[in-house]
C-alpha positions in Angstrom: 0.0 0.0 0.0 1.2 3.7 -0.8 0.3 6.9 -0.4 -0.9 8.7 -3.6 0.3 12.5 -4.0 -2.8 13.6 -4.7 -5.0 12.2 -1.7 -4.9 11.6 2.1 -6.0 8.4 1.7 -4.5 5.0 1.5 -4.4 3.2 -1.8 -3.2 0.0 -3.3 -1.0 0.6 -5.9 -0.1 -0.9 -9.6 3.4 -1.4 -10.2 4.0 1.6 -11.7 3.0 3.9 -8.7 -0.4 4.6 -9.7 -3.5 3.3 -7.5 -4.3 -0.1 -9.1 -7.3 -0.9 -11.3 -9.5 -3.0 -9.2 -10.8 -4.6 -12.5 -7.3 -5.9 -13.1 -6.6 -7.0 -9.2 -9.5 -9.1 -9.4 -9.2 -10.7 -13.0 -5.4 -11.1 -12.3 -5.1 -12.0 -8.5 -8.0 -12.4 -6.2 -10.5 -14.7 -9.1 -7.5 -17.1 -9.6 -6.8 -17.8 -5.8 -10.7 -18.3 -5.7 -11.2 -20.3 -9.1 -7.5 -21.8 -9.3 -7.8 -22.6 -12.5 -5.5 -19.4 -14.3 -2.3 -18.4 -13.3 -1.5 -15.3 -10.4 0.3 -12.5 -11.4 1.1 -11.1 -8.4 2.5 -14.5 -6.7 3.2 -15.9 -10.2 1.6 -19.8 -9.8 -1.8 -21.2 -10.1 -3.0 -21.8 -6.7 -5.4 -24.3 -5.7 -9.1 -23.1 -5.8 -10.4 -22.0 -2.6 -13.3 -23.5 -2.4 -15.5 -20.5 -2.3 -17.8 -18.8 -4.5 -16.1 -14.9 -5.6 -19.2 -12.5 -5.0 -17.9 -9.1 -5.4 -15.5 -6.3 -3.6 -18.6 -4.9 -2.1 -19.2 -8.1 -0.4 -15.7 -8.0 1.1 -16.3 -4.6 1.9 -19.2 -5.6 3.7 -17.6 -8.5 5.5 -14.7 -6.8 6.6 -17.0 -4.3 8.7 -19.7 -6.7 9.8 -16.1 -8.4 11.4 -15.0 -5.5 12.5 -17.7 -4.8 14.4 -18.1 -8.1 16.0 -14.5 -8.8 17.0 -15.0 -5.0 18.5 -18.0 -6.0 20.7 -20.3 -4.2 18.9 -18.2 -1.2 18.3 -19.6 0.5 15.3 -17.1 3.5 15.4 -14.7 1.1 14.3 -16.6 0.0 11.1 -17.6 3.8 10.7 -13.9 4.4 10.8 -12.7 1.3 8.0 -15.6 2.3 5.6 -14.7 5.8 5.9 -18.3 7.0 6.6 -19.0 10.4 7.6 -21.7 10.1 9.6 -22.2 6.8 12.1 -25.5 6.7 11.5 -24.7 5.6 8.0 -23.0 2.7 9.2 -25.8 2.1 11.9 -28.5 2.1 9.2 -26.6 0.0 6.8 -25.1 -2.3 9.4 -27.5 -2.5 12.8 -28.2 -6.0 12.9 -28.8 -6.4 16.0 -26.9 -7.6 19.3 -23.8 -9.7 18.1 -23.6 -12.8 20.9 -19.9 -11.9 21.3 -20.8 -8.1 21.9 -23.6 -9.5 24.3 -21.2 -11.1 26.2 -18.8 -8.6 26.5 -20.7 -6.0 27.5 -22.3 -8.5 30.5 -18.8 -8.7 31.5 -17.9 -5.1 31.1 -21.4 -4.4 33.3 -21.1 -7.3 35.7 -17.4 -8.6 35.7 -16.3 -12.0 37.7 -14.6 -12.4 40.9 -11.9 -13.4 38.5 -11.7 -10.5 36.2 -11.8 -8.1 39.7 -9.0 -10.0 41.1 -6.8 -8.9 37.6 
């Protein structure tokens, strides 16, 4: 990852400085790691298939802040933050799910913590 002159934020970029064209990174690196049928360009082999099914780089998007959220507790800031929204309601309207188990469980501990965790 690099910084680009012109913005502030973080791209990925092509070989020759320039952010990459996410057409290419998926035809050329991420579909044959999931399909394994065509050669990588990046890591320069044909790699197994992965035994997934490639949905998009929205979904991935997605993914990454429905994880972020959860291994956070239920911290949509976080998410807010890594999807670069402006407003957290946008992430709260687009995300808000409900109660995670995990974030369920850590806030019980946070609100009512064992002899255990008092004794740390």
């Amino acid at each position: 990852m690099q910084k680009s002159g012109k913005h502030d934020d973080w791209l990925i970029g092509s070989r020759n400085g320039t952010p990459v064209d996410l057409h290419n990174l998926v035809a050329r690196v991420i579909r044959p790691h999931v399909d394994g049928n065509i050669k990588c360009v990046r890591c320069k082999k044909v790699p197994k298939a992965s035994q997934h099914q490639w949905k998009s780089l929205y979904a991935g998007r997605r993914c990454a802040a429905t994880l972020a959220i959860q291994r956070t507790g239920g911290n949509f800031a976080v998410a807010q933050r890594l999807l670069r929204h402006k407003s957290l309601k946008t992430t709260l309207d687009v995300y808000n799910k409900g109660l995670t188990d995990l974030a369920l469980q850590q806030g019980m501990e946070q609100a009512y913590p064992t002899a255990k965790q008092l004794e740390s």
